[in-house]
Backbone bond lengths (Angstrom), bond angles and torsions (degrees), N, CA, C in turn:
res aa  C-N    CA-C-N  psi(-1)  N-CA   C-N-CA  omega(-1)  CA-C   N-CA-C  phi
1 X - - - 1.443 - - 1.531 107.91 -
2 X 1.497 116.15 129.90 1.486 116.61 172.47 1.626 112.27 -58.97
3 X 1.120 113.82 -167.00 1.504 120.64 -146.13 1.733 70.64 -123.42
4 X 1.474 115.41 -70.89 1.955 102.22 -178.75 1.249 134.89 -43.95
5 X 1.665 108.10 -36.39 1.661 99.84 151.76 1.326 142.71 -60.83
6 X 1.564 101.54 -32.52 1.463 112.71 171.09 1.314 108.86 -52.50
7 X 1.705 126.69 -81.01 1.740 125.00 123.31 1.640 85.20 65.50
8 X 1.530 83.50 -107.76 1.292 122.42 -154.46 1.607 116.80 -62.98
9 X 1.655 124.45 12.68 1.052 109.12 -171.24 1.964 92.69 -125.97
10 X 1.641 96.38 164.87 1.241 97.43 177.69 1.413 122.04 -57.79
11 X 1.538 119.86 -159.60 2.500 113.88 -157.63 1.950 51.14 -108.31
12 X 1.491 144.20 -76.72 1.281 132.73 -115.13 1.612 93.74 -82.79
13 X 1.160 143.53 -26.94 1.776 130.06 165.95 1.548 103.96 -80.74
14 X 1.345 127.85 -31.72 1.755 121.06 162.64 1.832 100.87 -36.92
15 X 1.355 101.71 -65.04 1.397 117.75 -174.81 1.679 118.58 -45.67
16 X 1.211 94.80 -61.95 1.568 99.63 149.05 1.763 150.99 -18.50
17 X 1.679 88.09 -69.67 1.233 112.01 176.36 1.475 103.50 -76.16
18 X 1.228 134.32 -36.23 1.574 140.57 165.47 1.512 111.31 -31.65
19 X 1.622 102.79 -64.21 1.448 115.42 -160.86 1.666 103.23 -64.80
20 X 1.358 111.68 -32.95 1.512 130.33 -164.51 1.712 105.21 -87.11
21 X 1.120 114.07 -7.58 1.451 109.60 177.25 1.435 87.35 -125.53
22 X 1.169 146.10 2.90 1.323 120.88 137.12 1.453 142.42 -79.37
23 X 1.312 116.71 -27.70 1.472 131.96 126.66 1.014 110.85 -16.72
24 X 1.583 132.03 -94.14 1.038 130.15 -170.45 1.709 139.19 -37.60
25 X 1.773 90.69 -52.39 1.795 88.81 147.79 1.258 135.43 -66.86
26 X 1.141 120.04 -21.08 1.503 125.20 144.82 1.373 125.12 -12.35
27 X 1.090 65.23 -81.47 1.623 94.19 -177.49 1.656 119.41 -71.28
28 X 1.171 113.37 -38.90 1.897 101.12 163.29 1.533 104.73 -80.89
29 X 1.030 130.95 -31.21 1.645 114.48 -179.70 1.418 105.80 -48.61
30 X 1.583 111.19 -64.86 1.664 109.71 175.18 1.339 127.97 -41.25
31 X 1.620 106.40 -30.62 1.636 108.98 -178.16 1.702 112.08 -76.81
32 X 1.766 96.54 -24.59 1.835 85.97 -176.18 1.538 111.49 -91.06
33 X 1.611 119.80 -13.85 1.294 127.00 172.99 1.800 105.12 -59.53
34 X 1.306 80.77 -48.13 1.911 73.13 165.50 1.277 141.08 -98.91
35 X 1.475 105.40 12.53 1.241 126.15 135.81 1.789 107.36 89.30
36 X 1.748 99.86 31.46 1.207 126.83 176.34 1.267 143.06 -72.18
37 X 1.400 72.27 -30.57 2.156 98.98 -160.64 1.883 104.18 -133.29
38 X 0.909 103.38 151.29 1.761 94.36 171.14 1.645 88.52 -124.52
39 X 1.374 131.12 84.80 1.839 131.81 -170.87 1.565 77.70 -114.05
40 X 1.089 145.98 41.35 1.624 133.63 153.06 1.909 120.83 -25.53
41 X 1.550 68.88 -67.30 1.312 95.44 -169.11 1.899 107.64 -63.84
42 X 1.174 105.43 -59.37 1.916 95.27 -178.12 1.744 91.26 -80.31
43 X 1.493 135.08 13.09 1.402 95.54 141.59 1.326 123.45 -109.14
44 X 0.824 121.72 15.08 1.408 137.78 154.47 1.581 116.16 -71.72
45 X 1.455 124.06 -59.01 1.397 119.43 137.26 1.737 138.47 -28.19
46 X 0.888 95.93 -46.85 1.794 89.80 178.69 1.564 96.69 -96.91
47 X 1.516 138.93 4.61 1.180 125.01 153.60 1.401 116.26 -54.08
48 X 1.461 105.89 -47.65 1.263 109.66 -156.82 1.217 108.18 -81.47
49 X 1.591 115.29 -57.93 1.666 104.08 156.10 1.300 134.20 -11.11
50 X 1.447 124.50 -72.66 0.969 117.28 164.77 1.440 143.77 -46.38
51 X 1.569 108.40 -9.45 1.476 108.35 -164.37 1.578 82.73 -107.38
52 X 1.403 132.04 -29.24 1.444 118.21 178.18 1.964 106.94 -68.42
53 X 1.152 105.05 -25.43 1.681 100.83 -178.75 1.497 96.11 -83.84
54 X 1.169 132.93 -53.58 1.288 121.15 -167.27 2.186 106.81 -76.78
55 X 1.137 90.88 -1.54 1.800 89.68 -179.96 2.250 97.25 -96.76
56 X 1.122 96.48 -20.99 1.572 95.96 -179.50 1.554 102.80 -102.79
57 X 1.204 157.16 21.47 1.246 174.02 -70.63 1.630 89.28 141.54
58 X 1.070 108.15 -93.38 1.691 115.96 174.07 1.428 111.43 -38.37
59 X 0.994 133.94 -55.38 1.915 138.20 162.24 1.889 99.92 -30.87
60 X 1.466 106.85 -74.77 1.157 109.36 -172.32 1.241 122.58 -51.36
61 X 1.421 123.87 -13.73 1.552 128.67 175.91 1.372 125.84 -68.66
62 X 1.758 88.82 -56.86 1.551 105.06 169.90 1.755 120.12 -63.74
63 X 1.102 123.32 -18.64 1.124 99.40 148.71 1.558 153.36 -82.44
């Protein structure tokens, strides 16, 4: 997800989408510990996601 769409969305679906892409790595970490899934790659993706929503979340505070 770009950083301008993120932008563009409300702090309470930021908040949202946070909780929901942490779940999600959750949930593939457990699947590759057991050696289920090869999701490397989209968890490596929704890492980063998340740290651009939760790094623009933090922006919006300080002001």
């Amino acid at each position: 997800m770009k950083a301008e769409k993120i932008r563009g969305l409300e702090d309470s679906e930021l908040e949202k989408q946070s909780q929901a892409h942490a779940e999600q790595m959750f949930q593939l970490r457990f699947r590759m510990s057991m050696g289920q899934a090869d999701g490397l790659k989209k968890y490596r993706e929704l890492k980063k996601d998340r740290a651009r929503i939760l790094t623009i979340l933090h922006e919006r505070q300080g002001k």
